[in-house]
C-alpha positions as CSV (number, residue, x, y, z in Angstrom):
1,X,55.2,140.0,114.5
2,X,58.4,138.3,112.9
3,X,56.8,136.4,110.1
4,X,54.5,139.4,109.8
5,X,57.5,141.9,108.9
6,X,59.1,139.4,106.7
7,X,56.4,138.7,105.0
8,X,55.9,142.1,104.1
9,X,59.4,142.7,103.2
10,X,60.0,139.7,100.7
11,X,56.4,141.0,99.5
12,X,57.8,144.3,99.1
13,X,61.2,143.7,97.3
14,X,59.5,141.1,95.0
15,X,57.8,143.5,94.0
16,X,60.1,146.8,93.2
17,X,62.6,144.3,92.2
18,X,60.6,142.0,89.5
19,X,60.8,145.5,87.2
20,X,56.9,143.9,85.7
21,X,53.3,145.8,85.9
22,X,50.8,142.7,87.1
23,X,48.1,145.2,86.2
24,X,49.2,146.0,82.4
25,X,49.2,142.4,81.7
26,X,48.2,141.4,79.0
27,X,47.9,137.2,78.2
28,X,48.4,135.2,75.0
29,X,45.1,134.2,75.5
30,X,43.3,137.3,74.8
31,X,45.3,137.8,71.6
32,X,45.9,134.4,70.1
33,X,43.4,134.7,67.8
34,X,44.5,138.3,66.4
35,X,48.0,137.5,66.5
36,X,47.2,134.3,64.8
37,X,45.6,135.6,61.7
38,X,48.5,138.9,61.8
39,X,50.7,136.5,61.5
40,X,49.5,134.5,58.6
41,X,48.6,137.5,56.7
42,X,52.0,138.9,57.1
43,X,52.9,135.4,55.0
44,X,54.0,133.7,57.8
45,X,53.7,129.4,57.3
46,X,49.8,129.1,57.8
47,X,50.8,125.4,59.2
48,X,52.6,126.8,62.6
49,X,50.8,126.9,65.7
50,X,50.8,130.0,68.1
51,X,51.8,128.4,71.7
52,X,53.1,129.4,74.9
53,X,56.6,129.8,75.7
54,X,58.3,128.2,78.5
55,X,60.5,130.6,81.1
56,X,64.1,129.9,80.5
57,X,67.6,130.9,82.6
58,X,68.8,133.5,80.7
59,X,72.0,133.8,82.6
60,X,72.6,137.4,81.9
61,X,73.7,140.1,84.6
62,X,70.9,141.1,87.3
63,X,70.3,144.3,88.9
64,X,71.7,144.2,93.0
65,X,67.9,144.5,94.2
66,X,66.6,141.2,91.8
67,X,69.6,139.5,93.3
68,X,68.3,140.0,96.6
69,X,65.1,138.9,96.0
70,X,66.3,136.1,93.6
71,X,63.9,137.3,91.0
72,X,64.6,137.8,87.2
73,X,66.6,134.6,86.9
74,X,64.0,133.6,84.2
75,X,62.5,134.9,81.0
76,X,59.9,133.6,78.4
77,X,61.1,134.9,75.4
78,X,59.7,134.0,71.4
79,X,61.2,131.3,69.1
80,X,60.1,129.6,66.2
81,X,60.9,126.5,64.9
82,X,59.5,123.7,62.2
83,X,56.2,123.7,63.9
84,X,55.3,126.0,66.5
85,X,55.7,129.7,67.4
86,X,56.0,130.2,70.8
87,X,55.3,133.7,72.2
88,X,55.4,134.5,76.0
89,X,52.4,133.4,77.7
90,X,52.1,136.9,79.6
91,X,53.2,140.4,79.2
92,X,54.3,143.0,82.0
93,X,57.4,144.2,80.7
94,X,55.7,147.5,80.5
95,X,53.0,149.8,82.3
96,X,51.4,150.8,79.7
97,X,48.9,147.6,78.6
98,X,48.7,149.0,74.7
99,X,52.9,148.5,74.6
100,X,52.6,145.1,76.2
101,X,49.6,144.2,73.3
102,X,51.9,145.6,70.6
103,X,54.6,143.8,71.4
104,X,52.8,140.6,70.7
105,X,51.8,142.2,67.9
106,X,55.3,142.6,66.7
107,X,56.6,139.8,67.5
108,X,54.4,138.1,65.0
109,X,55.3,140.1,62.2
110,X,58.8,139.8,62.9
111,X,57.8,135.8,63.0
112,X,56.6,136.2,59.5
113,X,59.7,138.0,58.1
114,X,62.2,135.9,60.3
115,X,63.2,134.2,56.5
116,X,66.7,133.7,57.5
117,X,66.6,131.1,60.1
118,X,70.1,129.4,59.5
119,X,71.7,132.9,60.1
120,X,73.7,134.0,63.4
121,X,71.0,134.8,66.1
122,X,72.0,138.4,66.3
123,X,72.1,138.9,62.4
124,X,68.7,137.2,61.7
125,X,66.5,139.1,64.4
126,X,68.0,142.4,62.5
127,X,67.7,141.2,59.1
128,X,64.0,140.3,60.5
129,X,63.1,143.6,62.0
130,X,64.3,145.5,59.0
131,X,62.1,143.0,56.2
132,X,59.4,143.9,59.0
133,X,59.8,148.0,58.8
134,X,59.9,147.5,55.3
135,X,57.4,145.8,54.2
136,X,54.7,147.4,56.5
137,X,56.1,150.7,57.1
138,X,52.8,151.2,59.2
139,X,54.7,149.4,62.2
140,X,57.3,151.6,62.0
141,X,55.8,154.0,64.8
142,X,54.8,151.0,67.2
143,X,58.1,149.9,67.0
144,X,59.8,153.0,68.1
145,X,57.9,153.2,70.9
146,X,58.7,149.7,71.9
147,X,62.2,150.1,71.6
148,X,62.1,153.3,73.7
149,X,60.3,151.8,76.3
150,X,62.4,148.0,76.1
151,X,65.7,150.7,76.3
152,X,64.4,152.5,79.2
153,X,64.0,149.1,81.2
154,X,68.0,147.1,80.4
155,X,71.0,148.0,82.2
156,X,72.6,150.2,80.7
157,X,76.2,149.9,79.4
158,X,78.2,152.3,82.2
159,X,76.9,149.7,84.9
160,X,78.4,146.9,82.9
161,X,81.9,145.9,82.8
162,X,84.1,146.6,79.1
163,X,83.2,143.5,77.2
164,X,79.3,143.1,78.1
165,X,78.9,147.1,77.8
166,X,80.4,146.2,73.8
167,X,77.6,143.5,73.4
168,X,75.2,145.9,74.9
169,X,75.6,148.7,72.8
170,X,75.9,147.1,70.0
171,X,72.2,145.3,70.9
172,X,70.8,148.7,71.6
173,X,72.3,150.1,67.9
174,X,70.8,147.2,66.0
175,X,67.9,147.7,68.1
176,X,67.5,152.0,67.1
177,X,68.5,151.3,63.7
178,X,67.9,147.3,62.1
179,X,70.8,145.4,60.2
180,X,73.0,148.6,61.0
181,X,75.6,146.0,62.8
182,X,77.6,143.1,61.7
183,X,78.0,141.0,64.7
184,X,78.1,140.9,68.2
185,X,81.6,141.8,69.9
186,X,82.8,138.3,71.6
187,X,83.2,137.9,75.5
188,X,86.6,138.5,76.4
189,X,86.4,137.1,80.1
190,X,84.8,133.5,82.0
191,X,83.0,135.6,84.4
192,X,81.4,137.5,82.1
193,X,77.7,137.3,81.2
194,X,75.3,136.6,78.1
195,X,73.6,139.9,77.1
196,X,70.5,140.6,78.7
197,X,67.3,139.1,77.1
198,X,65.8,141.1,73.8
199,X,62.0,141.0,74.5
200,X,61.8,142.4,70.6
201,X,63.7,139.8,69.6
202,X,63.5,135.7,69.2
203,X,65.6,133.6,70.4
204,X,67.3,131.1,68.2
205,X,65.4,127.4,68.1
206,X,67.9,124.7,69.2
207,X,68.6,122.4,65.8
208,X,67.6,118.9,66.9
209,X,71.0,116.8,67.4
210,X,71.5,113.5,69.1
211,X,70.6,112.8,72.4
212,X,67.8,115.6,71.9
213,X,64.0,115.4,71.1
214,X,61.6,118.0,70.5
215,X,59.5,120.1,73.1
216,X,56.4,117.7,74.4
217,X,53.3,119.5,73.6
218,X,54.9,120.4,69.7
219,X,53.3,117.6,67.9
220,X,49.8,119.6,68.0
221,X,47.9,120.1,65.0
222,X,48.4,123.5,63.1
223,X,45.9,126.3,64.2
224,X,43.5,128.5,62.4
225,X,43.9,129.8,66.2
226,X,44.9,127.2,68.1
227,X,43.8,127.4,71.7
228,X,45.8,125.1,73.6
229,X,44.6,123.9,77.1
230,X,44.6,126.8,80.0
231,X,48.0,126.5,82.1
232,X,49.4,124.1,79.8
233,X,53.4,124.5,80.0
234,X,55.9,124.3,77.5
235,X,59.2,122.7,78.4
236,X,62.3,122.2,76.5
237,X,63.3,118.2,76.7
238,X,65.9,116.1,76.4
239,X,66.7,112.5,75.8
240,X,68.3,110.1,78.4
241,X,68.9,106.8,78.6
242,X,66.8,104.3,80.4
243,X,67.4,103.0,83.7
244,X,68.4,99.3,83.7
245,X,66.0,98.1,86.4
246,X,63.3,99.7,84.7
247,X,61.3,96.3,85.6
248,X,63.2,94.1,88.0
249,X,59.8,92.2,89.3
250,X,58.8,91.3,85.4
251,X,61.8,89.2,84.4
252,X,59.6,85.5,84.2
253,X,56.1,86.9,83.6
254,X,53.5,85.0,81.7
255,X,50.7,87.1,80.2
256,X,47.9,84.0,81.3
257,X,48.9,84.6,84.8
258,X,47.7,88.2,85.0
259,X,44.3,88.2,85.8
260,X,45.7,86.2,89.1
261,X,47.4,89.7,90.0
262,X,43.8,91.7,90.1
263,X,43.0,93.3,93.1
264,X,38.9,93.0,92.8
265,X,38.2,94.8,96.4
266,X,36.6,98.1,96.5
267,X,38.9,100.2,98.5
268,X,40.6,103.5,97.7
269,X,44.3,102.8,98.4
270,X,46.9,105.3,97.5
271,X,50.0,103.1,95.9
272,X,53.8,104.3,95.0
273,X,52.7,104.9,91.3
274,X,50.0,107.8,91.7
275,X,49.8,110.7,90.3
276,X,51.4,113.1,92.7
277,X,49.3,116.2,93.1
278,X,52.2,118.3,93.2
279,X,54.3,117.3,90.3
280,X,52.2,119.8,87.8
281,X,54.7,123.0,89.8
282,X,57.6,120.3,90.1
283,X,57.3,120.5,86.6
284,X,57.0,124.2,86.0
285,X,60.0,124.7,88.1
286,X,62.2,123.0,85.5
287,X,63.8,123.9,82.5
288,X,64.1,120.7,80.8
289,X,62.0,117.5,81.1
290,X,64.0,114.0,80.5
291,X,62.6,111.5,78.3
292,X,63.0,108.4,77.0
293,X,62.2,106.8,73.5
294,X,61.2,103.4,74.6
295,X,57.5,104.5,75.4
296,X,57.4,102.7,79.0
297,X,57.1,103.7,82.6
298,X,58.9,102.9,85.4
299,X,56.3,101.9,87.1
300,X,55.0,98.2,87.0
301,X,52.2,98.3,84.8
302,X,51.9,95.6,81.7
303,X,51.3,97.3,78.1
304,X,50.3,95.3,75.3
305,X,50.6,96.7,71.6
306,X,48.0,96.1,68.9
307,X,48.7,93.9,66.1
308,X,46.8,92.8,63.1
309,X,44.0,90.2,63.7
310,X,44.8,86.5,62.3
311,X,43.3,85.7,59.0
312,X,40.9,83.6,59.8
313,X,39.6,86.6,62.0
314,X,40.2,89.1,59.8
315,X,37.7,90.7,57.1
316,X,38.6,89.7,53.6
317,X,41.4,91.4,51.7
318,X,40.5,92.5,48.4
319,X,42.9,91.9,45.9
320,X,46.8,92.6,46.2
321,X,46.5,96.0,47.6
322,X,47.3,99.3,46.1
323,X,50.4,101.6,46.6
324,X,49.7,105.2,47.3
325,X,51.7,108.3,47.6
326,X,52.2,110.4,50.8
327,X,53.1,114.2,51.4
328,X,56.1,115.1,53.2
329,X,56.0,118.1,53.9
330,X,59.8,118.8,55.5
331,X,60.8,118.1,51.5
332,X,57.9,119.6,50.1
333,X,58.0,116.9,48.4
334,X,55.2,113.7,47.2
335,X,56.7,110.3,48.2
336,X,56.1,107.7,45.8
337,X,54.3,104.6,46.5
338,X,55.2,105.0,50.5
339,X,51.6,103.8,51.5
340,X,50.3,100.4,51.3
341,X,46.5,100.2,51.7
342,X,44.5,97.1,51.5
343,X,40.9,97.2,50.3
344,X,38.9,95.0,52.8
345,X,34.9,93.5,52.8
346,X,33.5,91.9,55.8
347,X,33.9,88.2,56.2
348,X,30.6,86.2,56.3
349,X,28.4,89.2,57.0
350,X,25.6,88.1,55.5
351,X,21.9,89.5,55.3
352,X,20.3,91.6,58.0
353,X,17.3,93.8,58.4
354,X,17.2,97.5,59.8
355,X,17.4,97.4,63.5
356,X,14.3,98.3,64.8
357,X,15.3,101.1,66.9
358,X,16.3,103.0,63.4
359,X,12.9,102.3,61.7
360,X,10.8,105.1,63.0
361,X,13.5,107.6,61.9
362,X,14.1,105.6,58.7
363,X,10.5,106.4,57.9
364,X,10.6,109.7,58.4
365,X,14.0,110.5,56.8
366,X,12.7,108.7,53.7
367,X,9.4,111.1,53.7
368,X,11.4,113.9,53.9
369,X,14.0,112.7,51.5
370,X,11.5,111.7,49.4
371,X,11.0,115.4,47.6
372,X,14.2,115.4,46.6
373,X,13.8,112.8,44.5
374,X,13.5,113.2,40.8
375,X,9.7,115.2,39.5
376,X,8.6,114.9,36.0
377,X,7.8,118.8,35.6
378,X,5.8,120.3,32.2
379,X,8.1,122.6,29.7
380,X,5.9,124.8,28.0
381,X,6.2,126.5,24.3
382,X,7.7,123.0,22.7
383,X,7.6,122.4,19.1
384,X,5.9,119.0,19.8
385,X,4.2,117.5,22.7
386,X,1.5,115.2,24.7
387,X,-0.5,118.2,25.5
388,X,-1.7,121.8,23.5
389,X,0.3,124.6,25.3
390,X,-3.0,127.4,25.5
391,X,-1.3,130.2,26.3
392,X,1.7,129.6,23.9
393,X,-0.6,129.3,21.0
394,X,-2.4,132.4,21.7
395,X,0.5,134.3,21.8
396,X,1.7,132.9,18.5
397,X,-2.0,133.5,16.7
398,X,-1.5,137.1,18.5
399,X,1.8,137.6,16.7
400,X,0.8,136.2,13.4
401,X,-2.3,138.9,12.9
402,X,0.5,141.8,14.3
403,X,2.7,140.5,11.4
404,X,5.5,138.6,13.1
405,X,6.5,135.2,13.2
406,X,5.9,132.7,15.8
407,X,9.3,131.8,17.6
408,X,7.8,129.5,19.9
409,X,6.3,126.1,19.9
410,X,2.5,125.4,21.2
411,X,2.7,122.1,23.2
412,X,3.3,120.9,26.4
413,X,6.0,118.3,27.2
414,X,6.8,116.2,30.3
415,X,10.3,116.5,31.3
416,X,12.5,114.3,34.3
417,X,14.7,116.3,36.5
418,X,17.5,114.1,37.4
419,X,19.9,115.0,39.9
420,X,23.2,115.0,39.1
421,X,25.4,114.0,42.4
422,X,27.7,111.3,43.4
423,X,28.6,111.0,47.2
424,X,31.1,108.9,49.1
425,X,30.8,108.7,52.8
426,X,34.7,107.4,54.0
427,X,34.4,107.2,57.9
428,X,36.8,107.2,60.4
429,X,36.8,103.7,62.5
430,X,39.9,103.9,64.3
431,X,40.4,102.6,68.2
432,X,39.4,106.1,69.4
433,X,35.5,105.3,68.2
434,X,35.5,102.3,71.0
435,X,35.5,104.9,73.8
436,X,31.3,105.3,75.5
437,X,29.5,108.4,75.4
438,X,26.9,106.9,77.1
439,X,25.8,103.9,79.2
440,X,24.6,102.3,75.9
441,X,26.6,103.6,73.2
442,X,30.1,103.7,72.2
443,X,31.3,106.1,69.5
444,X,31.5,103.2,66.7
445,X,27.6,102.8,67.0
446,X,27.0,106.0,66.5
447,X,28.8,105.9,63.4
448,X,27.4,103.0,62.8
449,X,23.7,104.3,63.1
450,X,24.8,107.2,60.9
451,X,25.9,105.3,58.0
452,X,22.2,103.6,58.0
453,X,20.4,106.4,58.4
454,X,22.4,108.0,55.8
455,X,21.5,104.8,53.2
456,X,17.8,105.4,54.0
457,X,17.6,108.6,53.1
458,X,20.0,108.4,50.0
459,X,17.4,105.6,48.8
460,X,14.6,108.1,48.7
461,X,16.7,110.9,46.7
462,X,18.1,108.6,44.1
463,X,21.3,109.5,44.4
464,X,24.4,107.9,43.7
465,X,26.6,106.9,46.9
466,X,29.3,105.0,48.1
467,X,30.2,103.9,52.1
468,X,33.7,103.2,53.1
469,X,35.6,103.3,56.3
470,X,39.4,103.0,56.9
471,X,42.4,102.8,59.9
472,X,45.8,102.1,59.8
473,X,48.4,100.2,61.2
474,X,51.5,102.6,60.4
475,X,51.8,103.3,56.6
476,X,52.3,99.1,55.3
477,X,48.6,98.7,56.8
478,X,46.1,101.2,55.9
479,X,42.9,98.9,55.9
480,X,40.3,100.6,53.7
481,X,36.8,98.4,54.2
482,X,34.1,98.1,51.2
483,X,30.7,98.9,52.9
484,X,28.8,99.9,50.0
485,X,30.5,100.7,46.4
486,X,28.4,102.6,43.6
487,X,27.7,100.0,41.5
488,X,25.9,98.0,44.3
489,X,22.6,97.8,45.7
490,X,21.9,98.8,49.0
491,X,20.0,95.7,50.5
492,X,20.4,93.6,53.4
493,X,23.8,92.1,52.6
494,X,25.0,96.7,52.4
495,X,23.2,96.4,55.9
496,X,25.2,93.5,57.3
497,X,28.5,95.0,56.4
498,X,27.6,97.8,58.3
499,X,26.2,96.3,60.8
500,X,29.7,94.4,61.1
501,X,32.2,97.3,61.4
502,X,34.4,97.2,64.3
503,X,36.7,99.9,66.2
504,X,40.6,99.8,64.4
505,X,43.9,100.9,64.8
506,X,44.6,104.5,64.0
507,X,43.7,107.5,61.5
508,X,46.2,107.7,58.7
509,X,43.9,110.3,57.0
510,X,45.9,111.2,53.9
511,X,46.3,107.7,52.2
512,X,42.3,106.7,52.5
513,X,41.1,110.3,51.3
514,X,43.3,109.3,48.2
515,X,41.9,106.3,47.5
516,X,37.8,107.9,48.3
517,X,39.0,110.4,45.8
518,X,39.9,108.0,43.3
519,X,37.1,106.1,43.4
520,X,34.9,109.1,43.2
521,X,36.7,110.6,40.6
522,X,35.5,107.6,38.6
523,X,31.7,108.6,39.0
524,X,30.3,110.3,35.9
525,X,28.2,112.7,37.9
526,X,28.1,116.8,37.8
527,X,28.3,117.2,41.3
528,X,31.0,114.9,43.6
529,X,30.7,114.8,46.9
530,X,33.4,113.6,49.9
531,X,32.0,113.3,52.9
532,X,34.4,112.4,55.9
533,X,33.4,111.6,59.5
534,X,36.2,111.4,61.9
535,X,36.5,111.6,65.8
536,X,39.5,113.2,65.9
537,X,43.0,114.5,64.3
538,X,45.0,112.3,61.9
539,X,47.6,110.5,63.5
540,X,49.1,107.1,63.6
541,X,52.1,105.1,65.9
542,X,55.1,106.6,63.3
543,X,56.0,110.6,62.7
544,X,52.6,110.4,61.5
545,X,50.9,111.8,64.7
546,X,52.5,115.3,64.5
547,X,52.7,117.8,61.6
548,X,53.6,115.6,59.2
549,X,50.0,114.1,59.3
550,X,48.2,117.1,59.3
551,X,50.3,118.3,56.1
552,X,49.9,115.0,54.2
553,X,45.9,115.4,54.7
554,X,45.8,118.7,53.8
555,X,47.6,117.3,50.7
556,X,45.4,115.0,50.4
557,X,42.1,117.6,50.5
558,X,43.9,120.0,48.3
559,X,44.4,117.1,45.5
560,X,40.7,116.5,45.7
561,X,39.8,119.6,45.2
562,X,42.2,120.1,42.0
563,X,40.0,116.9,41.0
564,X,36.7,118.5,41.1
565,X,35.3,117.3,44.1
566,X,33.9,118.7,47.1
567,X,35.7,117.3,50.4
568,X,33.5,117.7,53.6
569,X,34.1,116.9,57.0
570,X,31.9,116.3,59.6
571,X,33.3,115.4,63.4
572,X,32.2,115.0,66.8
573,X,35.9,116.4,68.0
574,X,34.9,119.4,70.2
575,X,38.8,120.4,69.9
576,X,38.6,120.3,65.7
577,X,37.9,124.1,64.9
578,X,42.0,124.1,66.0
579,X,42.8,122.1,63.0
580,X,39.9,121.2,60.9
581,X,40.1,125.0,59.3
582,X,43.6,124.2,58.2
583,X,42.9,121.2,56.6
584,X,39.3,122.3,54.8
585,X,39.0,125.8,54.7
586,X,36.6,127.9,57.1
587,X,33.9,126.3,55.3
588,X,34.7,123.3,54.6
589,X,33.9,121.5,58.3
590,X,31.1,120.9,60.9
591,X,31.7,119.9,64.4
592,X,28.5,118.1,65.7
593,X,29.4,118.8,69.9
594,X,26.7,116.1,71.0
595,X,28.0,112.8,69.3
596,X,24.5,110.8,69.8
597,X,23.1,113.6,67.5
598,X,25.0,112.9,64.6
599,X,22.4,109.8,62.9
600,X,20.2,112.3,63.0
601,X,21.9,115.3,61.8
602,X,24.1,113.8,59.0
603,X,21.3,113.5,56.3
604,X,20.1,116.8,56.9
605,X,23.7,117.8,56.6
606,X,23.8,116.2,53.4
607,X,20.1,118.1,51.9
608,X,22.2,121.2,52.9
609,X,25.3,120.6,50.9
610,X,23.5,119.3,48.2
611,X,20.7,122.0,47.9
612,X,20.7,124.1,44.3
């Protein structure tokens, strides 16, 4: 009967005490997408990503009753930094589930007009709302409302002692009537509290300083509406150093001894270092998260890093290697020469024939391929010709006993209909191609199937096309391998170097869609075509796998547009329709969900972009 009462009562004050309505909620899931494209089309910076926000101590005065049920000690409140805006990921502040809905809604306009950044925290959010009001006077209404109903729910200044009843009023003044106030009147007193938290309002980003690093979870690429995964957490983090004894047991190892430490029998053990199945709500629980920038765990487990093969393993380099710019976007500005990328070909390839799994649907993609090949077709009404045009010389012999002149020939001539495309297919062969979809085939044969299948069919068509693939070993080794250039024949030796390709290092994106642009550029052809295939996001082992990568290639896509050519990506990333629209427009994409579909798919793909 004991338990049952108190569990009843802390039910009970939980509940009056938490001042939220669970059944007005209203989650950033169901309007990430709206609040998303409000955002951008209020001008916000189309490359930040909506996320959640983590719950932070606030530290401001409680009410008696949410001191005795220890509730209200945390808020999730909206911020905006470099790369991310971060609204709450759930509403109850008020009972009514429209107010909760607008209140996201505002917060992303006031996002967009937040153009102040380096201002005091108090001034900018004013400065903010009253850009907001102004330029779409249409909130103004919601925004009333809100602030009614925000005013109803704060302490109000007669409960408050002298000093924190100043800040208060002052917040609720600025709040009735934006950029009306200065400042913020100062404490006066150690035990007195921070304001109360402004749900209208975001809170100031922390400037990165030493010892600090940025949230985990904000290198994410930029969102047409990015979904990120469901109960994912955001947590501020911070920098520490790293324990001394980080690996006591490792001080004399020898790498050729390691196979000695396997354990090879079959029997589910649990050991120090796994996963504990509680630490996802440890985590929650916490403010901050500690890291370390040495990339190791404390736990004894060997990590190798990749390096470069040896020469004599290596495909052969072509020529000195080229020097290509890169975008960074924190400068808005085009680095020169800060790429190095090495054109590569295959190393003894040789000859080979079409595997004979492909030939069937070789055969048939060249049949169908086959009618878009050049037709001679017949132009009628020519001044001279192979053939007498009938009905063209009736009409003139018509015209001549009416009393007009003829303004047409009578023959028949044969005509060729060339088509007037260039292609490059650049694709993607970084280490992430050497995971298996299947019990026979990794990612890289896939590809590697694709980029026959796609030289089959471009055989029967005619057309012009060149095969590349690239990775990258930070931005001194962007390896960009020849498969098939447009001057070559695709034969056996095309084939082998195909046949040869091999699973990388990483995806600098930017730097090898340069370098496919140039080299299509070059084509004389009406029509120029840049067809990507990647696995996943660009990213590489430097700043590279954040932002900055997605900017540079978004650069890079933008520049070969302004070229005249037509960049297309195709990927078997089932998480790309978060990015890929940043980087290539709405249209500008296809995400192929089963990746052992793609051989098949791509020249069909190809017939599509290239129809008249």
């Amino acid at each position: 009967m004991e338990e049952f009462v108190g569990k009843v009562w802390h039910n009970w004050v939980t509940r009056t005490a938490a001042g939220h309505y669970p059944e007005a909620a209203v989650k950033l899931a169901e309007v990430e997408k709206t609040v998303g494209i409000l955002f951008r089309a209020f001008g916000g910076d189309p490359g930040l990503k909506v996320a959640a926000a983590t719950a932070e101590t606030h530290g401001a005065r409680r009410r008696w009753l949410q001191r005795l049920a220890g509730t209200g000690e945390k808020q999730a409140l909206a911020r905006r930094d470099a790369e991310t805006l971060r609204l709450p990921p759930e509403i109850t502040a008020f009972p009514d589930k429209t107010l909760n809905r607008d209140l996201y809604l505002w917060l992303a306009a006031l996002a967009a007009s937040d153009v102040a950044p380096e201002q005091p925290w108090f001034i900018r959010n004013q400065r903010a709302s009253q850009a907001a009001l102004t330029n779409y006077p249409g909130l103004a209404t919601r925004y009333s409302r809100l602030v009614a109903a925000h005013l109803a729910a704060r302490i109000t200044p007669a409960e408050l002692q002298a000093d924190e009843a100043a800040q208060e009023s002052a917040i609720r003044h600025a709040l009735r009537e934006p950029a009306s106030v200065d400042g913020l009147p100062p404490l006066n007193s150690r035990k007195s509290r921070p304001p109360q938290p402004v749900l209208l309002w975001l809170i100031a980003a922390e400037a990165p300083v030493a010892g600090q690093v940025a949230d985990p979870g904000e290198h994410l690429p930029p969102e047409g509406s990015s979904s990120s995964e469901p109960g994912k957490d955001a947590h501020k983090a911070e920098q520490v150093e790293t324990p001394d004894n980080k690996a006591p047991m490792l001080a004399s190892f020898r790498a050729e001894s390691l196979p000695t430490w396997a354990e090879y029998v079959r029997v589910n053990r649990a050991y120090d270092d796994d996963e504990d199945p509680n630490a996802r709500n440890v985590a929650n629980d916490l403010d901050k998260l500690s890291l370390t920038r040495d990339g190791q765990t404390a736990v004894s487990r060997v990590k190798f890093d990749l390096d470069l093969p040896s020469a004599a393993e290596d495909d052969t380099p072509i020529g000195p290697g080229i020097a290509l710019p890169e975008w960074d976007y924190r400068k808005a500005l085009l680095l020169p020469k800060h790429c190095h990328l090495q054109p590569m070909i295959a190393h003894d390839a040789g000859r080979a024939a079409l595997p004979p799994e492909l030939a069937a649907t070789a055969r048939k993609l060249r049949g169908q391929f086959a009618a878009l090949a050049p037709q001679r077709r017949w132009l009628k009404a020519q001044p001279d010709g192979a053939e007498l045009d009938v009905d063209a010389c009736v009409r003139n012999h018509a015209d001549r006993h009416s009393g007009h002149t003829p303004e047409t020939g009578g023959y028949l001539a044969q005509a060729r209909c060339e088509r007037d495309l260039a292609c490059l297919l650049l694709a993607d062969l970084s280490m992430s191609t050497d995971a298996w979809i299947s019990d026979t085939h990794r990612i890289v044969d896939v590809i590697r199937d694709s980029l026959l299948l796609f030289s089959e069919a471009m055989t029967a068509t005619g057309d012009r096309f060149g095969i590349y693939g690239f990775s990258s070993l930070r931005r001194q080794n962007i390896r960009f391998h020849l498969l098939k250039d447009f001057n070559g024949r695709y034969d056996d030796a095309a084939r082998a170097r195909i046949l040869a390709i091999k699973p990388g290092f990483y995806t600098r994106m930017g730097a090898a869609l340069r370098q496919a642009a140039s080299i299509l550029y070059e084509q004389q052809a009406g029509r120029r075509l840049l067809l990507i295939i990647t696995d996943g996001k660009p990213n590489d082992l430097d700043l590279y796998d954040s932002r900055y990568g997605i900017e540079d290639t978004r650069m890079a896509v933008y520049e070969a547009r302004r070229m005249g050519l037509t960049p297309f990506c195709v990927t078997i990333d089932r998480e790309a329709g978060t990015y890929l629209p940043y980087l290539f427009g709405p249209a500008g994409f296809c995400v192929i969900r089963k990746p052992e579909e793609l051989p098949r798919r791509l020249p069909l793909l190809y017939a599509q972009l290239t129809r008249d």
